[in-house]
Structure formats: structure tokens, C-alpha cells
C-alpha positions as CSV (number, residue, x, y, z in Angstrom):
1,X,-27.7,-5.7,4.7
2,X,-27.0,-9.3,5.5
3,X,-25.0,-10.0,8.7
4,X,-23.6,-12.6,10.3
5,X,-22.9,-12.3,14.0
6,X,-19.8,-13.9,15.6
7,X,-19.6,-15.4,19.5
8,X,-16.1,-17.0,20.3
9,X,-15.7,-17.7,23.4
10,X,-12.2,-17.5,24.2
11,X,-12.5,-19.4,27.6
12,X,-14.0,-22.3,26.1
13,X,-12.5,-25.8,26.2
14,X,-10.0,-24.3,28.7
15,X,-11.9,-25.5,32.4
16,X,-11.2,-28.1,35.4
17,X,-11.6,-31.3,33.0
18,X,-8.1,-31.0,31.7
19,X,-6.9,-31.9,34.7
20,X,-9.4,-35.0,35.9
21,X,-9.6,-35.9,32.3
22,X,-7.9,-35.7,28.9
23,X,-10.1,-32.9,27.6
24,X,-8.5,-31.2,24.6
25,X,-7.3,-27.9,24.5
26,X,-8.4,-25.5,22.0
27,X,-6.1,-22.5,21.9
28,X,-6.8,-19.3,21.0
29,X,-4.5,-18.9,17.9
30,X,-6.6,-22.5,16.5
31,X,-9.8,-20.7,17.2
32,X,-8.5,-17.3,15.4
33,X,-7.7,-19.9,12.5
34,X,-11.4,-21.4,13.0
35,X,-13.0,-17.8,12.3
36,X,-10.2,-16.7,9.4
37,X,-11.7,-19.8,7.3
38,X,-14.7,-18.7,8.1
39,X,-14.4,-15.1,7.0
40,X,-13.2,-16.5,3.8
41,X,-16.7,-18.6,3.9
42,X,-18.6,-15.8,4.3
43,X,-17.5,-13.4,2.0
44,X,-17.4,-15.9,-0.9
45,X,-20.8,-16.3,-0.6
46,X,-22.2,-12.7,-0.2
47,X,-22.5,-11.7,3.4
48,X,-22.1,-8.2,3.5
49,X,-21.4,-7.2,7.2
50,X,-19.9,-9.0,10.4
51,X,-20.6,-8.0,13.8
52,X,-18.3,-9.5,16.5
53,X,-18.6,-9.8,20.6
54,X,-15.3,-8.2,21.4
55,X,-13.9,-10.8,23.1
56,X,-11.4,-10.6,26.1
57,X,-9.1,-12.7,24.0
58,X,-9.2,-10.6,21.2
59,X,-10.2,-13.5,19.0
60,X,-12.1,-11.0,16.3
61,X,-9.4,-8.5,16.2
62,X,-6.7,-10.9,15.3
63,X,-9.1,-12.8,12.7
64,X,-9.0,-10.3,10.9
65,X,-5.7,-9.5,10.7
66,X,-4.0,-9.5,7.0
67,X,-7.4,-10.6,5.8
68,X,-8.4,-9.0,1.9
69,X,-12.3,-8.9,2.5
70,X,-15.2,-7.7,0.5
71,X,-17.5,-7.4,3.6
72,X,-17.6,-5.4,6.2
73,X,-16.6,-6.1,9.8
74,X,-17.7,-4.1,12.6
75,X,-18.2,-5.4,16.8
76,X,-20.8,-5.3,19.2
77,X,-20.5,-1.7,21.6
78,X,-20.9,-3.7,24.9
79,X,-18.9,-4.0,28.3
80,X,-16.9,-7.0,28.3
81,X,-16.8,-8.8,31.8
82,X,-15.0,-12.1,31.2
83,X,-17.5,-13.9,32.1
84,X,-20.6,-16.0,30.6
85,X,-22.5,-12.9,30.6
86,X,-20.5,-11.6,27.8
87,X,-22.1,-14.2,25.1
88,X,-25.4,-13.4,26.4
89,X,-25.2,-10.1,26.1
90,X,-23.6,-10.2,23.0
91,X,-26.3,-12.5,21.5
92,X,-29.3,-10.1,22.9
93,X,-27.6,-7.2,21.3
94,X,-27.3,-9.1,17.9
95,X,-30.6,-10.0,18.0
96,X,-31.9,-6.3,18.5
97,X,-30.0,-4.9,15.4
98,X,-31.6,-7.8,13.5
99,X,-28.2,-10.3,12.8
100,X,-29.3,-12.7,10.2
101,X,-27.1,-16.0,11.7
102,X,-25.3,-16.7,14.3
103,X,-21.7,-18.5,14.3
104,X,-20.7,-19.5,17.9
105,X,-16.9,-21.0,18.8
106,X,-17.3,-23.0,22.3
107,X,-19.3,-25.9,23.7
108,X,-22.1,-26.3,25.0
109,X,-21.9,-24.0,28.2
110,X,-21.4,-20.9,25.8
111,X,-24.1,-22.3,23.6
112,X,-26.3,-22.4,26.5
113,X,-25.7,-18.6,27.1
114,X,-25.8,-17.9,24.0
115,X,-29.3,-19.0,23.2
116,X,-31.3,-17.8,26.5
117,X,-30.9,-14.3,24.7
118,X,-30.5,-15.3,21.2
119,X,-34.3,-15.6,20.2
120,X,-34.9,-17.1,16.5
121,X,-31.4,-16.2,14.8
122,X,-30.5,-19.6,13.3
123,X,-27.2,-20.6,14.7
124,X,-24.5,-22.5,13.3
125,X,-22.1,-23.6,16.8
126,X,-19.1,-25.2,16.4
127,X,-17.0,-27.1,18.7
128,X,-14.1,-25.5,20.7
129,X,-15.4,-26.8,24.4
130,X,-15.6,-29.8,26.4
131,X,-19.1,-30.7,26.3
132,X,-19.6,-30.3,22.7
133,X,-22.9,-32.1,22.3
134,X,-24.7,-29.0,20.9
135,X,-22.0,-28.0,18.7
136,X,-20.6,-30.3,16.2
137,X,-16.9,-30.6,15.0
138,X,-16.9,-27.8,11.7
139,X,-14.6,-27.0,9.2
140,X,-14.4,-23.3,9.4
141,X,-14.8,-22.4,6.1
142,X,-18.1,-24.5,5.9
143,X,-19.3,-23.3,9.0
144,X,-18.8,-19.5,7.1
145,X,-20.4,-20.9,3.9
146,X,-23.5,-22.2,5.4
147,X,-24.2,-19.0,7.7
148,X,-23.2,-17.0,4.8
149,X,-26.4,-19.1,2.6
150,X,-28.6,-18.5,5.3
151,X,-28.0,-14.8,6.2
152,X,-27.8,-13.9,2.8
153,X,-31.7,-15.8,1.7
154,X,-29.5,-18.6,-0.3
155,X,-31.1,-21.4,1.8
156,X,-34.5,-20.7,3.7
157,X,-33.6,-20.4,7.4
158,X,-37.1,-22.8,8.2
159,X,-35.7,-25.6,5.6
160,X,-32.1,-25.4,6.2
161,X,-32.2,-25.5,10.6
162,X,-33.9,-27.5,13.1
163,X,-35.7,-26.1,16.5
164,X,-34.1,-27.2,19.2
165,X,-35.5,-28.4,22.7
166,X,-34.5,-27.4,25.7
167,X,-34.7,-28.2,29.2
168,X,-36.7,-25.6,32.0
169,X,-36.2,-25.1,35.6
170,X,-38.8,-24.2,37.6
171,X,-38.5,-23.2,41.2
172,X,-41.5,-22.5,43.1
173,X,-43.4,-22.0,40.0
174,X,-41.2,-19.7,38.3
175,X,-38.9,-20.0,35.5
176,X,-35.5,-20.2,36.7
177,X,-33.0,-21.3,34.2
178,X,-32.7,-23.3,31.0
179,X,-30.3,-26.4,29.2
180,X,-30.1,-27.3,25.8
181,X,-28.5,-30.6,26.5
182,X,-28.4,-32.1,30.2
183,X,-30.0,-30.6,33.5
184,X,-28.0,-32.8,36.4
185,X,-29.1,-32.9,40.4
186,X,-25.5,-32.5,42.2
187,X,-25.2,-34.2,45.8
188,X,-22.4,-31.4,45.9
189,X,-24.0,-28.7,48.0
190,X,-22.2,-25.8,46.5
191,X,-21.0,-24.8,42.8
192,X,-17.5,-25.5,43.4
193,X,-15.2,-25.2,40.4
194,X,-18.6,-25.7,38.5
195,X,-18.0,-28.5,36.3
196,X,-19.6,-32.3,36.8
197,X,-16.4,-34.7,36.6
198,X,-17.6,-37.2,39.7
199,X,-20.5,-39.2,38.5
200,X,-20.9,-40.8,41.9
201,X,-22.4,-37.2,42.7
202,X,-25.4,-37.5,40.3
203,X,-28.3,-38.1,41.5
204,X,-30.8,-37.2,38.6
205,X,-30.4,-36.4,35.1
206,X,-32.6,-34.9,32.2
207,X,-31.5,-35.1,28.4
208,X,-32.8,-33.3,25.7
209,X,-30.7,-35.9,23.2
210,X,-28.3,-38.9,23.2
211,X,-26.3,-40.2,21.1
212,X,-24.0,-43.0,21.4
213,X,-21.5,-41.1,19.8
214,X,-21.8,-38.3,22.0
215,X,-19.2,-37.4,25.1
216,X,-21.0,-36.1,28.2
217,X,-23.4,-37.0,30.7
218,X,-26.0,-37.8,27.4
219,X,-23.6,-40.8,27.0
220,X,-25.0,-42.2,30.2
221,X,-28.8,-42.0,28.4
222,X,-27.5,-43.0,24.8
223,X,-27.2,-46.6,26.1
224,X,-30.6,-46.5,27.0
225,X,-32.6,-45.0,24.7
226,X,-31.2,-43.0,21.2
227,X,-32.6,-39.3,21.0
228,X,-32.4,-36.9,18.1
229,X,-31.5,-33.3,18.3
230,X,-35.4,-32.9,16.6
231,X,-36.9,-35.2,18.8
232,X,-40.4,-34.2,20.5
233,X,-39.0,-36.5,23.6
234,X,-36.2,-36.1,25.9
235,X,-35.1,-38.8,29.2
236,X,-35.2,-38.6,32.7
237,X,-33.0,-40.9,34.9
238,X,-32.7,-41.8,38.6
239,X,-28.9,-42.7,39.1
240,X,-27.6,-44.9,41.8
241,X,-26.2,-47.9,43.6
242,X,-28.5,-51.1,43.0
243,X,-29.6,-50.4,39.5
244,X,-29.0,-51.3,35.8
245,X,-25.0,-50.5,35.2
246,X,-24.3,-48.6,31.9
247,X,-21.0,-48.2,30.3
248,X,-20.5,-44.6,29.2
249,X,-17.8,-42.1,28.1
250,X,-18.5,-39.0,30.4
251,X,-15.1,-36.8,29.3
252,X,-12.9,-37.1,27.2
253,X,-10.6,-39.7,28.0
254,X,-12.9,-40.9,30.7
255,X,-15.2,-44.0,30.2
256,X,-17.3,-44.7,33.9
257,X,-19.9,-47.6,35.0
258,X,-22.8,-45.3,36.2
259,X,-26.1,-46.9,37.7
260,X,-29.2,-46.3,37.0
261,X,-32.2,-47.0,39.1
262,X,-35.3,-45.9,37.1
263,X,-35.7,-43.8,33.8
264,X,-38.2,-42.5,31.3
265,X,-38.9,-40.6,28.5
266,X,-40.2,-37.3,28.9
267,X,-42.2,-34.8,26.9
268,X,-43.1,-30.9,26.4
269,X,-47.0,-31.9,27.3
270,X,-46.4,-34.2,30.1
271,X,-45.7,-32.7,33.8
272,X,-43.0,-31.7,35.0
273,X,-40.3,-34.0,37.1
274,X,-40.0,-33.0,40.2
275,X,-36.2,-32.5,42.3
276,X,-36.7,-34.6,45.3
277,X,-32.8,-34.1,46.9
278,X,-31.7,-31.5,49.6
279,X,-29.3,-29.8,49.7
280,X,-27.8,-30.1,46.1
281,X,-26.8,-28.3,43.4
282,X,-28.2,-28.1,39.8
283,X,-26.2,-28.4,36.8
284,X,-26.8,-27.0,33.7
285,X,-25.3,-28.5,30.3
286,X,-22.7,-29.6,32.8
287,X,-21.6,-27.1,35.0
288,X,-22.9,-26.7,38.5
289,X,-25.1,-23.3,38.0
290,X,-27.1,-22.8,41.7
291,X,-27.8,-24.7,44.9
292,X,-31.0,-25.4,46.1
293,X,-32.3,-24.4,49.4
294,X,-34.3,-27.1,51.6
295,X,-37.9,-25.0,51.2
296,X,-38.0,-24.7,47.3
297,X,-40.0,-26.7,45.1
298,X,-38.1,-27.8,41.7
299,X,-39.1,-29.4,39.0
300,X,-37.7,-29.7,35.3
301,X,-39.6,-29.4,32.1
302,X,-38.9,-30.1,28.4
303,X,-39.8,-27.2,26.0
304,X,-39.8,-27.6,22.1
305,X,-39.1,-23.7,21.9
306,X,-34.8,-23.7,22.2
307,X,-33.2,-22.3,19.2
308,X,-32.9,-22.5,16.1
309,X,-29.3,-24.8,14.4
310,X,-28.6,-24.4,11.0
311,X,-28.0,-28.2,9.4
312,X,-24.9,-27.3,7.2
313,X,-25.2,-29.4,4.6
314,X,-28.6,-29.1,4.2
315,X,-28.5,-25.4,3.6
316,X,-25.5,-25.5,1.4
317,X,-27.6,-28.0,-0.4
318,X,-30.3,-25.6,-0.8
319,X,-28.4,-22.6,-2.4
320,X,-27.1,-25.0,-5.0
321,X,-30.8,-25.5,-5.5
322,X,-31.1,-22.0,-5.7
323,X,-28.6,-21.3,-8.0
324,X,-29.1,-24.0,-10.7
325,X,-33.2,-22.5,-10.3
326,X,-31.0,-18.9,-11.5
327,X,-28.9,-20.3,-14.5
């Protein structure tokens, strides 16, 4: 049976960058919208089941409210916790009972969770957060469509998505953490209201992609070097007074002259780069995650193995393929 999972996060877009910034809000009854065009999607093109992480904001419930469908919608037996564990969860679960595609509402902190758990389930994220580097600004209903192609064996999941990189965190040796977007060395000492707003705190940054068009700490890279989401490469950068100044929009709203004292790129078969400030805090896609303590030895690697993102048009592309191959 083909399924499409669904992870909204209802909390998404909602955090501290309101207030130091002019970070939009993305209510709950837009996101409900979001997921209603996206049933419609969906069931136009086949899928035949929905499972959704029942949400603390009820997002699924109400979707489906009033909503004439042939498929069949059902959600994930889990605790919910209000927190970021919920998406994990939610994604590990999906990926046990063998969910064909993924559709994720948030940015890219819930992406992030999302895909430590995930595995290969193609996703398809769209953009309902503040960092919204990962997921990209969808129209519902073609968000539905193109998971619906996919799930359903219209478009080949290898042709129609990209793999991902990722960044690792290592402490002492051992796998720590992961980012799909930005890892960021904090001069804060401790996780705070969690969110990076104060660039004059950064004092390292990894990228996994920049684009100039991008909103985020990847801004800062973009106007050094350009990376693509399939890139084999990612950036390192050293920021700080006395270096080159680059111009950048970090929030919403919010364009900063950041300095930058050395930079490089980086890649999955080169060593790692090593965390050389105490104390401090890493960041992961943006949000202050854990401190480090003055003993451990960090270092950050990039890994080609993050997961896999459905390119929309490509895969609609390829079940109109399909179909004129049928007629």
C-alpha cells in the first residue's frame, strides 16, 4: 500500500527570532491550509494511505476536517512530548512500517530531527520555519503531487531526489550529533534560548551549502564560495575581528557585516576540523544544541550519507514520462 508520511511541526517558525528580527510567522491555521492542498495532491495522484505524527497542535486532525478523500488516513501510535523528539520519533516509527515519502512542514531545526531517524525515505520539506535553507518555499498541492509520484512508483525515488550531506560531530572519537545545513562554535557558554541571533558570538562555522539567495548563517559562506545542495564539498570558516568583511542576510529582516579570518572548503575524505574554543557551545542548523566541556576533543566532519530530498519538479516530470510511456 503506498503511504505518505506527514511531520508538521507546529512549533516551527514560532522561536526567539521574531523578536530580534522580522522572522515571519507561520500560524497553525496556514500550516493546516499547507497539508489540506496537499491531501488533495496526494489523493489525485494515487496514494493510498496517510500516516500522521499527532501533533500537539492538532495540525493532522484539523487537515482533515470536511475533506472528501479516496485515501486513507491513519497517525502514528506514539507519546507526544512537545518537543523535538516528537519528529524524531515520529520519523523512526514511519520508517519501521516502511512509509514510502516523507512530507515535513518546518525549517530546518525539524528537518534536522527529522532526518537523524528518517533513514532512506525520500523527503519532500517545505518551509514553515526560520531557517528554511533545507526546505524550500512549496505550494502545497505540489508538495502532495510530487510525494504522491514518488510513494506511489510514478517517478523513481533514485531519479527524482538528491542525497543530501550532512555535517558530523565528533567528540572524543564518538559520533555525537549531526547538521544538514550549518554546525556553528558559540562563544555563549550555555544553550540559552537556543537560537544564534548575535553573530559577534561566532566563532567557527561549517556549511554543507550556500546560496546567495539563502537566509541564515550559509549567507555568510554564499559570498565566498557558492555550494549546491549535491555538492561533494562543504566550507569551513574562522570568523573574527581583522579579517575579510562579508555582507550577509543572517534573519529575516537582518543583513550584518560578519568577518572572516580564514576559510576553506571541506570534504567527506579529508580530516576532520577540529573545535579549538573553550568553553562554547555548538550549534546545530542554528540553534545552540550542547556546550562543550574544557577536556573534550571536537572535531566536525562532512558526510555524503544525509537523506534523501525529492526535487519536485523533476519527479512530476518523470510520471508525465511515465504516463505518455502508458498511453
Amino acid at each position: 500500500m503506498s503511504t505518505v508520511g506527514i511531520i508538521a511541526n507546529p512549533a516551527a517558525g514560532k522561536d526567539i527570532r521574531r523578536i530580534v528580527a522580522q522572522g515571519r510567522f507561520v500560524p497553525n491555521h496556514e500550516k493546516v491550509n499547507i497539508l489540506k492542498r496537499a491531501l488533495v495532491g496526494m489523493d489525485a495522484v494515487g496514494v493510498e494511505r496517510v500516516l500522521f505524527l499527532p501533533d500537539s497542535g492538532g495540525l493532522g486532525r484539523s487537515a482533515l476536517q470536511g475533506m472528501e478523500l479516496a485515501l486513507t488516513p491513519d497517525f502514528v501510535e506514539m507519546t507526544v512530548f512537545h518537543a523535538e523528539r516528537d519528529s524524531s520519533g515520529a520519523a523512526r516509527i514511519m520508517r519501521e512500517v516502511g512509509v514510502d515519502c516523507i512530507i515535513t512542514l518546518g525549517g530546518d531545526g525539524t528537518n534536522r530531527a527529522i532526518a537523524t531517524e528518517c533513514g532512506d525515505i525520500p523527503l519532500v520539506p517545505i518551509s514553515t520555519g526560520t531557517n528554511n535553507v533545507f526546505p524550500t518555499m512549496l505550494e502545497g498541492t505540489i508538495a502532495g503531487m510530487a510525494a504522491g509520484v514518488v510513494a506511489t512508483g510514478q517517478a523513481d525515488p533514485e531519479r527524482a531526489s538528491i542525497h543530501h550531506s550532512r555535517l558530523e560531530v565528533y567528540v572524543d572519537g564518538e559520533y555525537r550529533d549531526m547538521a544538514l545545513v550549518d554546525v556553528a562554535v558559540s562563544t555563549e557558554r550555555f544553550v540559552g534560548a537556543r537560537a544564534i541571533w548575535d553573530m559577534s558570538t561566532l566563532h567557527q562555522l561549517f556549511l554543507t551549502r550556500a546560496s546567495v539567495t539563502s537566509i541564515g548563517l550559509s549567507a555568510i559562506g554564499a559570498q565566498l564560495r557558492q555550494i549546491e545542495p549535491d555538492s561533494p564539498e562543504g566550507l569551513y570558516m574562522r570568523l573574527g575581528p581583522g579579517g575579510d568583511t562579508v555582507l550577509a542576510p543572517v534573519a529575516p529582516g537582518a543583513v550584518t557585516s560578519v568577518d572572516v579570518t580564514e576559510w576553506f572548503a571541506i570534504t567527506p575524505d579529508g580530516p576532520g576540523v577540529e573545535v579549538d574554543l573553550r568553553p562554547a557551545t555548538i550549534a546545530l542548523d542554528g540553534e545552540r544544541t550542547f556546550s562543550l566541556s574544557p577536556s573534550s576533543k571536537v572535531e566536525v566532519r562532512l558526510g555524503l550519507n544525509g537523506p534523501r530530498v525529492v526535487n519536485p519538479e523533476r519527479a512530476l516530470a518523470l510520471a508525465a514520462q511515465t504516463r505518455d510511456h502508458h498511453r
